[in-house]
C-alpha positions in Angstrom: 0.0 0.0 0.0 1.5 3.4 -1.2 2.0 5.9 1.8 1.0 9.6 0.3 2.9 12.1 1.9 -0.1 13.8 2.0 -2.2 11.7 4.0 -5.1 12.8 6.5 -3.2 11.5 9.4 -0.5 14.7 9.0 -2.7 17.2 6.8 -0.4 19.9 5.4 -2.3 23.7 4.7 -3.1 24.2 1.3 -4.8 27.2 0.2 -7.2 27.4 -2.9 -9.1 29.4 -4.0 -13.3 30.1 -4.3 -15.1 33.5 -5.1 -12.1 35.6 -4.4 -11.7 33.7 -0.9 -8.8 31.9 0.3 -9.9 27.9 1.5 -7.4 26.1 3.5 -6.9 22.3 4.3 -7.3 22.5 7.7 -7.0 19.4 10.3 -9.1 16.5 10.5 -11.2 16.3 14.0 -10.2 13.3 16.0 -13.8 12.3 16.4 -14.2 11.2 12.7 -11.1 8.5 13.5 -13.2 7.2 16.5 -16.9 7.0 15.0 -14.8 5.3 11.9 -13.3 2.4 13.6 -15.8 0.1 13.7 -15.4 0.4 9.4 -11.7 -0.3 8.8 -12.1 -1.7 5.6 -13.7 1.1 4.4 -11.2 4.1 6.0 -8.9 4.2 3.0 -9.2 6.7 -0.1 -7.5 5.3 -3.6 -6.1 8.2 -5.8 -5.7 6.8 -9.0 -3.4 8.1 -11.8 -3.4 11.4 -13.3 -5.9 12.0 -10.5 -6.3 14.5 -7.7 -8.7 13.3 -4.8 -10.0 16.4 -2.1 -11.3 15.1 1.2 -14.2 17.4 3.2 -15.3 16.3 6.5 -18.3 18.0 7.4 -17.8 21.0 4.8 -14.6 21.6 5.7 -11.2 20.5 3.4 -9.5 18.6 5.4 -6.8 17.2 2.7 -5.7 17.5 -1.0 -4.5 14.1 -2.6 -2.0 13.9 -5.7 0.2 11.1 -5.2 -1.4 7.6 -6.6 -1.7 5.1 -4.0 -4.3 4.1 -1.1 -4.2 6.4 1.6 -6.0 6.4 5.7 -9.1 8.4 5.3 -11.9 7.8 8.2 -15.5 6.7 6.2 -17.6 8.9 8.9 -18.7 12.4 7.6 -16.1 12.2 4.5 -16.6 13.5 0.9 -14.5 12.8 -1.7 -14.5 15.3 -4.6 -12.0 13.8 -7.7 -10.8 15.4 -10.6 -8.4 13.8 -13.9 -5.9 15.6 -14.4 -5.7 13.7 -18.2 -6.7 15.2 -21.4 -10.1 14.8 -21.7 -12.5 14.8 -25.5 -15.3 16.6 -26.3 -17.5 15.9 -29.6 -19.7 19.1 -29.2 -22.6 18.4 -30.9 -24.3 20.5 -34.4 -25.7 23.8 -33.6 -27.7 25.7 -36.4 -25.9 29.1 -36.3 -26.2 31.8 -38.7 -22.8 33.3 -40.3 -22.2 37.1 -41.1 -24.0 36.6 -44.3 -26.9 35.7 -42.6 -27.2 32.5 -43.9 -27.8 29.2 -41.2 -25.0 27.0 -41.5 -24.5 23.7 -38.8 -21.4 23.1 -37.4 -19.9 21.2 -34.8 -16.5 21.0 -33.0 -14.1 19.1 -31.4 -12.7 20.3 -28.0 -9.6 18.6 -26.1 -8.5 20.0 -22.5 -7.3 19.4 -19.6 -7.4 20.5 -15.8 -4.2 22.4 -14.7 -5.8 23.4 -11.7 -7.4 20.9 -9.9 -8.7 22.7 -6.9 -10.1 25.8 -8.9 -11.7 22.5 -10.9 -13.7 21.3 -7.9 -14.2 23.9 -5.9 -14.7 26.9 -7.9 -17.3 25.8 -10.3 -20.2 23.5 -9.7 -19.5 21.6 -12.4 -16.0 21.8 -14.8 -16.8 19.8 -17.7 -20.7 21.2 -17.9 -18.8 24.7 -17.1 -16.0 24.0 -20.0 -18.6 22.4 -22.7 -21.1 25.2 -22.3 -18.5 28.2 -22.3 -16.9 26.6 -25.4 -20.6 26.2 -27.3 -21.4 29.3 -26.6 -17.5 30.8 -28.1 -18.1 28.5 -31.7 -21.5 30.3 -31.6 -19.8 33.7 -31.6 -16.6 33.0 -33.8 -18.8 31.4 -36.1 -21.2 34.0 -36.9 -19.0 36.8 -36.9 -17.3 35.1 -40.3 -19.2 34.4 -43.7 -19.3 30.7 -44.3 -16.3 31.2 -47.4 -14.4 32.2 -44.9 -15.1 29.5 -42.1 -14.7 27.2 -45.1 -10.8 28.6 -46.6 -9.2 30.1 -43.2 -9.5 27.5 -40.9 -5.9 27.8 -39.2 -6.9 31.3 -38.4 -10.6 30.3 -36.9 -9.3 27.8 -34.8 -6.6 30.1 -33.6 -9.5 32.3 -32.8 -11.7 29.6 -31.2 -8.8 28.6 -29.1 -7.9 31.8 -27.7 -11.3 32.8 -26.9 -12.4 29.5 -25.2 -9.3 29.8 -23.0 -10.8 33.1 -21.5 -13.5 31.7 -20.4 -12.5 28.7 -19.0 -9.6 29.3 -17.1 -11.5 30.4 -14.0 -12.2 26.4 -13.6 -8.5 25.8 -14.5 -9.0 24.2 -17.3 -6.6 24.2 -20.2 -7.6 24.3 -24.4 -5.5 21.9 -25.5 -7.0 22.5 -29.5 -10.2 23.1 -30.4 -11.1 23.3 -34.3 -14.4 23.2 -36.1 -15.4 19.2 -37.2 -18.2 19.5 -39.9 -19.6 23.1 -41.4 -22.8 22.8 -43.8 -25.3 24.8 -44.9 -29.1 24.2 -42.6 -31.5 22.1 -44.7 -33.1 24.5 -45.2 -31.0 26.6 -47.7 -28.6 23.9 -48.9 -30.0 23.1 -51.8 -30.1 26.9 -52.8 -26.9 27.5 -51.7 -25.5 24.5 -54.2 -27.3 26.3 -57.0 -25.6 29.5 -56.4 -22.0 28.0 -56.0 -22.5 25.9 -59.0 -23.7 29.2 -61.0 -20.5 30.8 -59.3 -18.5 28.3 -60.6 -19.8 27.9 -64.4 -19.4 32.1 -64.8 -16.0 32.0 -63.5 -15.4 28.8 -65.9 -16.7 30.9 -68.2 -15.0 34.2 -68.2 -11.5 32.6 -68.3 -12.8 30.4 -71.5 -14.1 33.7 -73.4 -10.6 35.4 -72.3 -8.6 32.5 -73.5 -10.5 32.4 -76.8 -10.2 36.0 -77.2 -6.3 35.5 -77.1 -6.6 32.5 -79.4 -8.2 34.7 -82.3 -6.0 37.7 -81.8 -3.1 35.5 -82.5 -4.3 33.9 -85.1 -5.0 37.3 -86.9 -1.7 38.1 -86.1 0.2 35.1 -87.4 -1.7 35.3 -90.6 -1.1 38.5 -91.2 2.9 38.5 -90.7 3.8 34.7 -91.7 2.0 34.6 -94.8 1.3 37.1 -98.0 -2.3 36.8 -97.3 -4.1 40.2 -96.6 -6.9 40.3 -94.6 -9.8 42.5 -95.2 -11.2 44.0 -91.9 -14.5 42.1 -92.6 -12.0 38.8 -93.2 -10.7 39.4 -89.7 -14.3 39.4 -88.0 -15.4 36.5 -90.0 -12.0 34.6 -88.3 -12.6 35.9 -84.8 -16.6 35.3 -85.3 -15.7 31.6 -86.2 -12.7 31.2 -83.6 -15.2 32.6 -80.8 -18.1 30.5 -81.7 -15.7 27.0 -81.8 -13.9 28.1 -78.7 -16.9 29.3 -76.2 -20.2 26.9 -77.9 -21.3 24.8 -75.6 -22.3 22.1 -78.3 -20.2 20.6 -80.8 -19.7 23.0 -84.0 -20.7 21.9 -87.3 -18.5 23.7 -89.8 -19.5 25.5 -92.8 -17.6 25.4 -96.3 -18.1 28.7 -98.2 -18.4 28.1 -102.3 -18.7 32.0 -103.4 
């Protein structure tokens, strides 16, 4: 059986803190080692691990326990309060948000932390992982719909960078630590989706578009050119529109081209 150096038996003052108040371990009455005798097997507290184990006897914290092992802890008026120091994993789950566009989007995130500070963790919040999960909904909330979805979709080093920083304000009064935090899945709401498709793909095709017509522009103008000083042909300005007319129409159609053999 480990011995902690920590134990009940010798309780060392340890001062934490809760609403701007100073707690301290004090010493563990006597009386709670007498009423707890006739329980022996059940007077010892294990710590496991990456764990940190506080002991309150009668509302008072009697002992703060961060060594693993299985230390002397009377069962009479105890409470144990525990807190894992490891990294822990949140899958926050999809909120519908709308984005500086004002368009509803669903996203989720993935949060990992950890608690740096056990005894703000257990005794100055009611909860720490309801505290950190809510405080870090409520920052993707805000981060998200202060950006346009475009930009959620192409910067996402810089909106996790943001999300990080943000959702470390709020939760180090539980003394908690972000580890990373980063957006998991970002779609449109149901609702719009199938609009919004529409209007990317008509984004898309007029963008395709415009650099086909540009391209074919440069395609006739060098043909012009290259007839004109490679070869004794002369061209007529209505022979040069005819070219470009035909060059265009090959170039930009959208079906195939059937072409046309003048006789005159």
């Amino acid at each position: 059986m480990a011995e902690n150096p920590l134990s009940d038996a010798a309780p060392t003052s340890q001062t934490m803190s809760r609403a701007g108040q100073p707690v301290e371990a004090v010493p563990r009455s006597p009386i709670f080692d007498i009423l707890s005798l006739p329980f022996i097997p059940c007077n010892f507290t294990v710590v496991n691990p990456r764990e940190v184990v506080a002991t309150i006897y009668c509302g008072t914290v009697t002992n703060i326990l961060e060594n693993p092992g299985c230390v002397y802890s009377p069962c009479c008026g105890k409470e144990e309060r525990r807190v894992t120091t490891a990294v822990q994993t949140v899958d926050l789950p999809n909120a519908k948000v709308v984005d500086a566009n004002g368009s509803p989007v669903m996203v989720s995130a993935v949060l990992n932390y950890q608690v740096v500070a056990p005894i703000k963790a257990m005794f100055d919040v009611q909860n720490y992982r309801v505290y950190a999960e809510t405080n870090v909904q409520a920052v993707v909330k805000k981060v998200v719909g202060s950006h346009t979805y475009n930009e959620l979709k192409s910067e996402t080093d810089t909106i996790n960078a943001a999300l990080k920083a943000q959702a470390q304000e709020k939760v180090t009064p539980a003394g908690i630590e972000i580890v990373a935090l980063q957006l998991n899945e970002l779609n449109y709401a149901p609702e719009i989706a199938a609009s919004m498709l529409k209007k990317q793909a008509a984004g898309a095709m007029l963008e395709a578009r415009t650099l086909i017509v540009a391209g074919a522009v440069q395609i006739a103008t060098d043909a012009i050119t290259q007839l004109e000083t490679s070869s004794q042909i002369s061209l007529t300005q209505e022979d040069k529109v005819k070219i470009v007319t035909n060059l265009l129409t090959v170039t930009c159609g959208v079906e195939e081209t059937t072409p046309v053999i003048s006789v005159n």
